[in-house]
N, C-alpha and C positions, 0 to 999 in steps of 0.2 A: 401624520397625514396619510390619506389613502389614495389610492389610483385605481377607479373602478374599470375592470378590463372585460371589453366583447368576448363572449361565450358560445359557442351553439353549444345546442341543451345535448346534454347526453340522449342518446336514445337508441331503440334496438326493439329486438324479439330476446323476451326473454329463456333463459336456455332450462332444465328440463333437472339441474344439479346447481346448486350456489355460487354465483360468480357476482363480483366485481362489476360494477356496471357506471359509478365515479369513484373516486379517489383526490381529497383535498390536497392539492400539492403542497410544499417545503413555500414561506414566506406570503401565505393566500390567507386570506378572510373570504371563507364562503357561507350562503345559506340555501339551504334547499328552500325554495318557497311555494316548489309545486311537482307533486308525484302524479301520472298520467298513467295508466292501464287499459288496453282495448285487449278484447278476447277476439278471433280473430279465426279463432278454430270451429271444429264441427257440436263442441261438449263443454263438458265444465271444464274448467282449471282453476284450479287451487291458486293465489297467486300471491307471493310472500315479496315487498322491499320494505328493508329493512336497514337498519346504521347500527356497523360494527367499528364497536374504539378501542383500541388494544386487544384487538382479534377476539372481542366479545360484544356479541346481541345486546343491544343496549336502548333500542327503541324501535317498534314496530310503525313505517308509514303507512302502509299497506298492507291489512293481514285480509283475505277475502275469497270467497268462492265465483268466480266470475261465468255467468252461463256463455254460450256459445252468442257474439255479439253485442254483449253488453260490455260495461265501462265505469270506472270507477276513478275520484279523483278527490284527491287529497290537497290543501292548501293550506295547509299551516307550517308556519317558519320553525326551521331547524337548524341553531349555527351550526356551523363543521370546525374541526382545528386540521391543522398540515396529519396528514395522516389519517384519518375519519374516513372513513370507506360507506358509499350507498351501495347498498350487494340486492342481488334478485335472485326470485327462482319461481317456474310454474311446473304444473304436473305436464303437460306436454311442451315439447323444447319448440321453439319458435311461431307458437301459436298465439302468443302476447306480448303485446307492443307495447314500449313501454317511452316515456318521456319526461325527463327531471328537467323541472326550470331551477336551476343554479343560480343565481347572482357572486362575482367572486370580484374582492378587490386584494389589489398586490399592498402588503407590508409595509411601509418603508424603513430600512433596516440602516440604524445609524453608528 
């Protein structure tokens, strides 16, 4: 049995070098069920999220050149396991906004 638990969705500016932006925790069933992107800046940005599993690139959500103001959004389901990391990165650091709709339920560990 599962215990589906309240979230707020990860979100931020993404930064300018590859980071971290969720991380499925120890005893969770998660799914990404939505990547969010606003440019926000004066130009393009490049703008990469992506799911590393075992510290390897292992599916692209969002590969895109975003102009100055536009937006881009993704909606297709992606399980995570404990440890599955959603990572980002744009060509200018806090110039794109980013927001994952996560769904995550707790384990039950017998």
């Amino acid at each position: 049995m599962t215990h589906p638990l309240p979230i707020s969705p990860p979100a931020g500016k993404l930064p300018s070098s590859d980071a971290a932006l969720y991380t499925c925790p120890a005893f969770i069933a998660a799914e990404v069920v939505s990547v969010r992107a606003v440019n926000t800046g004066a130009g393009t940005n490049e703008t990469r999220i992506y799911l590393k599993r075992a510290d390897e690139v292992t599916a692209h959500l969002l590969r895109v050149n975003l102009e100055a103001g536009w937006a881009a959004l993704d909606t297709g389901r992606l399980p995570l396991r404990a440890g599955d990391a959603i990572w980002g990165v744009a060509t200018n650091a806090d110039e794109v906004e980013y927001t994952l709709g996560v769904l995550e339920e707790r384990l039950e560990v017998r």
